[in-house]
N, C-alpha and C positions, 0 to 999 in steps of 0.2 A: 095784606099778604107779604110777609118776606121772602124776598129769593136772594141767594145766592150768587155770587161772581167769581169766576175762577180770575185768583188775581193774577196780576197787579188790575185794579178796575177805578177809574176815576169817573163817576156820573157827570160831571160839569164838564170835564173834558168832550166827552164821547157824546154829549150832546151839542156841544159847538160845532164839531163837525158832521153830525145829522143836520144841524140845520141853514148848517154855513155863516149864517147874518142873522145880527139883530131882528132883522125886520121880518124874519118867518113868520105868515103869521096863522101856522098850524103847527108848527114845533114851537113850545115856549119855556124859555126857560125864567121864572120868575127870581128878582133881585135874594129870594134869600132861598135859590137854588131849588126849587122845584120844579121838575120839569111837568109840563102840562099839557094838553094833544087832546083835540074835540075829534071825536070818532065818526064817521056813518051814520051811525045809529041816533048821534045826539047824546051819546055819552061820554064822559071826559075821566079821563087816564092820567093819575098824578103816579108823580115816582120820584123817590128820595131818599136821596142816601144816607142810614142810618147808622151806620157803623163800616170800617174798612171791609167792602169788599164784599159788602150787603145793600139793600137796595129795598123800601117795602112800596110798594104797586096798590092803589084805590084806583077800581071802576064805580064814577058813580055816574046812576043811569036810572030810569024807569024799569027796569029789566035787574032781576040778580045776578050777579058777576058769578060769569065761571071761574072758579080757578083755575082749571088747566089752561083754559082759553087766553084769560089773561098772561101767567106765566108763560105761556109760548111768544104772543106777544110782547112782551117785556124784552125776553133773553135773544127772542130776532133781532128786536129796533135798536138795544146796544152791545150785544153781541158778548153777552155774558158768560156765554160756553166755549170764548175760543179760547186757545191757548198760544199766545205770541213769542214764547219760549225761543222757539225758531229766529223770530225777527231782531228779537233782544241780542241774540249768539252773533247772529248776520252784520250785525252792525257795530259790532266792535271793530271790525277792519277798515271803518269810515268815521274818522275822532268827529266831524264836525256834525255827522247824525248820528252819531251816540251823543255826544252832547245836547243834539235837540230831545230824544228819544229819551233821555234822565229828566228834559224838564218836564215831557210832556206823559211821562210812566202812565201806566191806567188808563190811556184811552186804548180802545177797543173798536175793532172794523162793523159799525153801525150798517142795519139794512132796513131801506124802506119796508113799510107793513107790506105791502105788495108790489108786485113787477109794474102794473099799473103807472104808479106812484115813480118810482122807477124811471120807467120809459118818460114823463114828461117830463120830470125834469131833466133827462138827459137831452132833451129834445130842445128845450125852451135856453136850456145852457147853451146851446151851440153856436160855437163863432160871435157868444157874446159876453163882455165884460163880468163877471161876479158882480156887481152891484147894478147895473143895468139888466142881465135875466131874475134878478132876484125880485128886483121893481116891476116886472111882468109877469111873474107866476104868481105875486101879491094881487095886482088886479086881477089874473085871472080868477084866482081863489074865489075873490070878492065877488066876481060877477059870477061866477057859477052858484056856488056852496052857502045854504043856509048858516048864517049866525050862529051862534052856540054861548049864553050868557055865561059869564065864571066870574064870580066875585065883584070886582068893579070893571073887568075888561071884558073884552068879546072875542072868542076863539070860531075858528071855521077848520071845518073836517075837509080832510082834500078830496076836491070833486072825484065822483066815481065817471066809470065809460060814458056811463048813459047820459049823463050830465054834458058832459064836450060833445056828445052825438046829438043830443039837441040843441045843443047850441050853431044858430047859424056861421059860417066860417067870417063873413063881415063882421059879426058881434066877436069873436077871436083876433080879428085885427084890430078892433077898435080896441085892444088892451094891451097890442104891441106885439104882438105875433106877425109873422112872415107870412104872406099865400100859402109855400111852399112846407110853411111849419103846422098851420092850420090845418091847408089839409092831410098834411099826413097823420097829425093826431088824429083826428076823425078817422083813416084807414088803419089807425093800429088799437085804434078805442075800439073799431069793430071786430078785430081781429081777437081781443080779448075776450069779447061777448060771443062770440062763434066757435071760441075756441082752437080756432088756427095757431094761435100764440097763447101756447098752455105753461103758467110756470112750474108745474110737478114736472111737465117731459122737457125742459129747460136743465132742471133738478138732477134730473139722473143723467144728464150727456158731461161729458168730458168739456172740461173748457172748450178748447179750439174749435171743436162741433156747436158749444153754445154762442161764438162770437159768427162762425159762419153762417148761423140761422137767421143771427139779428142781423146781420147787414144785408141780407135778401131782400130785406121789409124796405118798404118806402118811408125816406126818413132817417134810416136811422145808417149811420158809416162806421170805419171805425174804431172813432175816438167814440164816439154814441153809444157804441155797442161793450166797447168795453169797461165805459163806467154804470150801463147797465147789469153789467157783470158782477163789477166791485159792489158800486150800493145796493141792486136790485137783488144778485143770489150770492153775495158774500163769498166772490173769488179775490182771492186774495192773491193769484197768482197772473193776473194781468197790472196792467197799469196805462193810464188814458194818455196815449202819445199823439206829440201834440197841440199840446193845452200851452196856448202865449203864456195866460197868466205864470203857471207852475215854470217854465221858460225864464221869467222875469226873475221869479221868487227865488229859485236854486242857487246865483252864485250869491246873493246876497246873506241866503241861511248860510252858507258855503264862506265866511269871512271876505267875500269881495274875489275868491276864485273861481275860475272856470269850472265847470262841472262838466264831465262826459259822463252823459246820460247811461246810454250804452252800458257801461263799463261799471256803472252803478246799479243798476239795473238787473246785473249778473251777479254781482255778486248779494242781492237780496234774492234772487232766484225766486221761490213757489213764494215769497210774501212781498215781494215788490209791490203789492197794493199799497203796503202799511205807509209806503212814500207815500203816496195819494195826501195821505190823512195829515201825517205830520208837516208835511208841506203845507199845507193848509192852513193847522193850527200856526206854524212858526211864522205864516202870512199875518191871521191875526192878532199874534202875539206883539208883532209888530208895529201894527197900526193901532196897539192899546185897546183891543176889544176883549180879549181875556182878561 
C-alpha cells in the first residue's frame, strides 16, 4: 500500500526520533532504511520510502491486512498528515534553528501507536539518562513481550497492559525499574484496562485539560505528562521542561551560546514541540548516529 506524506517528509529522519537509539528494539530501522515494528498480534509492519514524500506500508501476518487500518496506523506513528508550515515560518527569527531545521527538513512529529506506549516510556524516561532508560525499557521489552522472527533478527511488539499487570513488581525491578516506577506502571496499566484513562476523551480536551489529567495520575508529573502529550496525542503545542539532557544540548546546537529557553519557546508558540524533535536529532547528529 502507498500513502502519501504532506511534505516536506523524510522516513529515516522521523524514525530516529520515534525511536531515539539504536538499540530500540521494537522500532527498527534496518541499514538500507526500512523501518520495521513487530505488532500485538505477531505481525510485522515494514515501511519505506519510495519516492519523495511517499512512503508504501506491508502487514504481514497470519491475518489480512486492512487497509484503512494500516494506513491509519502508518500516518499516526510518523505523522504524515501534519503540516509544519507554521514551524518552518517560526523559525526563521532563530538563524541557528533554522539552520538545524534546513538539515534536518522532513521530519515530522511521530506518535506512539497508543497512549499505552506512550505513558511508559515517559515514565521509564524519567530523571534518567537517554541511554540508561533506553537499556531498561530494552529489558523490559524482553522480559515481558513474545519474540517475533523477521529475516535473520528478532523483533518484539511492545508489551500491552496486561502483560506489566502480570508481571510481578520485583520481576519489574529486576530490569531496572524504580519501586516507585513499577508500581505506578501497574496503576496506570490498570487505569487503561478500566478505562479511567481513556485516549478518545484525552483526544477531544484542550491541551492544558489534557496535561492536568495526567498529572493527577500516580507517576506521572509534569515533564511526564507533557511528553505524553507530544509523543502520546501529538500536541505540538507543549514542550517537556526540564529535561538536563535537552539543557546540555541547546547551547551547543546554539554555536556554544546561551539559550533562553523562555524566550524561544514564545516565539515557536502552538509548535514548540517541533524543538522536542529537532533537539534531539541535532543530539544524534552529533554523536554520529545519523
Amino acid at each position: 500500500m502507498k500513502i502519501e506524506a504532506r511534505p516536506p517528509f523524510r522516513l529515516d529522519l522521523t524514525a530516529n526520533v520515534l525511536r531515539r537509539l539504536s538499540t530500540n528494539v521494537v522500532d527498527v530501522l534496518t541499514p538500507d532504511g526500512v523501518f520495521v515494528r513487530a505488532l500485538e498480534d505477531g505481525s510485522i509492519l515494514e515501511v519505506t520510502s519510495v519516492a519523495r514524500n511517499l512512503v508504501e506500508a506491508h502487514l504481514i501476518g497470519r491475518r489480512p491486512a486492512r487497509p484503512r487500518a494500516v494506513k491509519a496506523l502508518v500516518t499516526r506513528m510518523f505523522g504524515l498528515d501534519r503540516d509544519l508550515t507554521p514551524f518552518y515560518r517560526a523559525v526563521r527569527a532563530v538563524p541557528w534553528l533554522a539552520a538545524l531545521a534546513r538539515r534536518m527538513r522532513g521530519v515530522k512529529p511521530p506518535r506512539y501507536p497508543s497512549l499505552w506506549e506512550a505513558i511508559v516510556n515517559a515514565v521509564v524516561f524519567q530523571q534518567v539518562s537517554l541511554v540508561a532508560a533506553s537499556a531498561i525499557l530494552c529489558r523490559l521489552i524482553e522480559a515481558l513481550a513474545r519474540p517475533v522472527a523477521y529475516r535473520d533478527a528478532t523483533l518484539y511488539p511492545f508489551p500491552s497492559p496486561e502483560a506489566f499487570l502480570r508481571t510481578p513488581i520485583e520481576r519489574l525491578r529486576d530490569c531496572g525499574l524504580s519501586a516507585s516506577k513499577a508500581h505506578a506502571l501497574h496503576e496506570l496499566g490498570r487505569a487503561i484496562l478500566v478505562g479511567t484513562l481513556d485516549e478518545r476523551v484525552l483526544e477531544s480536551l484542550p491541551t492544558a485539560e489534557v496535561l492536568e489529567r495526567l498529572v493527577s495520575l500516580r507517576g506521572i508529573g509534569p515533564w511526564t505528562a507533557s511528553v505524553v502529550a507530544l509523543r502520546g496525542l501529538g500536541r505540538l503545542d507543549v514542550f517537556p521542561l526540564g529535561d538536563a539532557g535537552i539543557g546540555r544540548t541547546l547551547p551547543a546546537l546554539a554555536g556554544g551560546r546561551a539559550v533562553e529557553l523562555a524566550e524561544l519557546l514564545a516565539k515557536l508558540g502552538e509548535q514548540r514541540g517541533m524543538l522536542y524533535y529537532h533537539v534531539l536529532l541535532g543530539r544524534l547528529e552529533a554523536d554520529g548516529i545519523l
